[in-house]
C-alpha positions in Angstrom: 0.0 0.0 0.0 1.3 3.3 -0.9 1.2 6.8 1.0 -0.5 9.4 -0.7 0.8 12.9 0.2 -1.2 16.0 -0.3 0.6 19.1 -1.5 0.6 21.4 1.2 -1.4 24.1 2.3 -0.6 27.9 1.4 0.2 29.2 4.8 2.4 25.7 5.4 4.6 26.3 2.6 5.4 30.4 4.0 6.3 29.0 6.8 8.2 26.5 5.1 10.1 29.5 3.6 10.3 31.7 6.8 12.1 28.8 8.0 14.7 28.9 5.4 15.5 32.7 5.5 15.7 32.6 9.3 18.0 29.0 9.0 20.2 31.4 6.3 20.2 34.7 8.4 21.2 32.8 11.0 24.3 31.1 9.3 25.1 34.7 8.0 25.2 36.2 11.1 27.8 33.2 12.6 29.7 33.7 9.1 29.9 37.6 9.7 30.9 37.6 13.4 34.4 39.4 14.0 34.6 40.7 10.6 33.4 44.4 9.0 30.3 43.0 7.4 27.1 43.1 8.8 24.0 40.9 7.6 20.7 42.3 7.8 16.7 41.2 6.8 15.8 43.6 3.7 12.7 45.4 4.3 13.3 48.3 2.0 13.8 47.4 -1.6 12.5 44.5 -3.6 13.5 41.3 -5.2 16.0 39.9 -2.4 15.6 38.8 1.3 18.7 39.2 2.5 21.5 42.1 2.6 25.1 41.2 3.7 27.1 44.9 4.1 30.6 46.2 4.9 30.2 48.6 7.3 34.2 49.8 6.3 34.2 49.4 2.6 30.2 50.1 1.6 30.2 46.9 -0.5 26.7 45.1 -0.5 25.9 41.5 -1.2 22.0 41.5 -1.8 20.8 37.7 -1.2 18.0 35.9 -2.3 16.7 33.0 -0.5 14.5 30.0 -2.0 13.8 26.7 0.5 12.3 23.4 -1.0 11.5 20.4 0.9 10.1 16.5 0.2 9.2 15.5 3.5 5.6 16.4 3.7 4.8 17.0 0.0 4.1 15.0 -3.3 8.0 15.2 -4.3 10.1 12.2 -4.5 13.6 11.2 -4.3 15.4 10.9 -7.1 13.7 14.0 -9.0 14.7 17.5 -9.5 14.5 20.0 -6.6 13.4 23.2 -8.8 14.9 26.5 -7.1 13.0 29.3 -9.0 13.9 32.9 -9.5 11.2 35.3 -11.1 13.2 37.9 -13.6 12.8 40.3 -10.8 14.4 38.8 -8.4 17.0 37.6 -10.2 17.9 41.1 -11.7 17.9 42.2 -8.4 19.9 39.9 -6.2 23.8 39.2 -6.6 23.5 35.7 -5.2 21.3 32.6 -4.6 20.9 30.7 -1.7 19.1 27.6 -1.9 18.0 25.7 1.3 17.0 22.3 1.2 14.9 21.7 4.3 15.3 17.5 4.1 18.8 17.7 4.8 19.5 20.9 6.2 22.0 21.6 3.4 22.6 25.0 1.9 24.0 25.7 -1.8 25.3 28.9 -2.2 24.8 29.9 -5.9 26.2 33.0 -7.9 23.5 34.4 -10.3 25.8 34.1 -13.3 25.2 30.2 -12.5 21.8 30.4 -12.6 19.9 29.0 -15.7 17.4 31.0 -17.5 14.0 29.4 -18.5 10.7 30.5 -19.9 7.6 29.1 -18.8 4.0 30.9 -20.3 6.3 33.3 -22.1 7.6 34.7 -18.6 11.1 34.3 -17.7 12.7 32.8 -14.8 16.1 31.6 -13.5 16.5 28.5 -11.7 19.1 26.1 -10.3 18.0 22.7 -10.4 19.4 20.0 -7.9 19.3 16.3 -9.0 19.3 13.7 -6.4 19.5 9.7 -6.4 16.4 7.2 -5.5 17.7 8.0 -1.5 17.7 11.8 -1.9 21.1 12.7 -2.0 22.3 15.1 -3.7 24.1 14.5 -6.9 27.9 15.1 -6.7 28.4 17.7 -9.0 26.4 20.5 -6.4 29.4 19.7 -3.6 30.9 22.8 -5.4 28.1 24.9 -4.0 27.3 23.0 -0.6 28.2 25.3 2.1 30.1 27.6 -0.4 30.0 31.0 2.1 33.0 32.3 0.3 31.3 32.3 -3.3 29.3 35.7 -1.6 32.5 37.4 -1.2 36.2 36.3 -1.2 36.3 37.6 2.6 34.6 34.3 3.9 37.0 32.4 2.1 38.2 29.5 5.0 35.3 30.0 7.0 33.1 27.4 8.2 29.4 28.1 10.0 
């Protein structure tokens, strides 16, 4: 007998994301500590989440964060994990990160990596994470797991 699963509701899947962007402002703030940067929640402009800034140099790294999970939805191992971008966003931000909830795994992807699409004649931009049949990642993302220092060259060597 098989499980069904339900796609889940609306307000479940916010949360879902709240729960990534708090996961990545948190690993941001551990990565930032005793250094000149600063990481804060954007509530100003539009099309990112999250604003890492040097408070000696001025440089801004403008974040967007997308989450994706299996564990309570119709997904299954061994397909894609789609990590979409509207146009907007992805004009806007510098830098994806994308949280996979299952196994608490973060892939930290520059825009110029990420693949553009078309879907109803809108465009998107997406980074697409293959699995195997027992949901791990495919090697070829280890290049991106964890990568803090592909944000800016200042976290190079650090580890949160």
């Amino acid at each position: 007998m098989t499980e069904v699963r339900q796609k889940l509701p609306q307000n479940i899947q916010a949360l879902i994301g709240e729960i990534g962007e708090k996961q990545v402002l948190l690993r941001l703030f551990l990565l930032v500590q005793h250094t000149p940067w600063e990481v804060f929640h954007n509530v100003g402009e539009a099309g990112y989440d999250l604003l890492l800034l040097n408070a000696e140099s001025g440089e801004r790294v403008r974040i967007e964060v997308k989450t994706r999970q299996r564990l309570y939805t119709t997904g299954q191992a061994g397909r894609p994990i789609h990590f979409r971008l509207t146009d907007g966003e992805c004009q806007s931000c510098d830098c994806l990160v994308a949280y996979f909830l299952d196994l608490n795994a973060f892939y930290v992807v520059p825009k110029a990596d990420l693949k553009e699409a078309y879907s109803r004649g809108q465009r998107y931009w997406r980074f697409v994470l293959t699995t195997n049949k027992q949901g791990e990642p495919h090697p070829r993302f280890a290049q991106y797991r964890d990568a803090w220092h592909k944000l800016h060259a200042d976290f190079a060597g650090k580890v949160v």
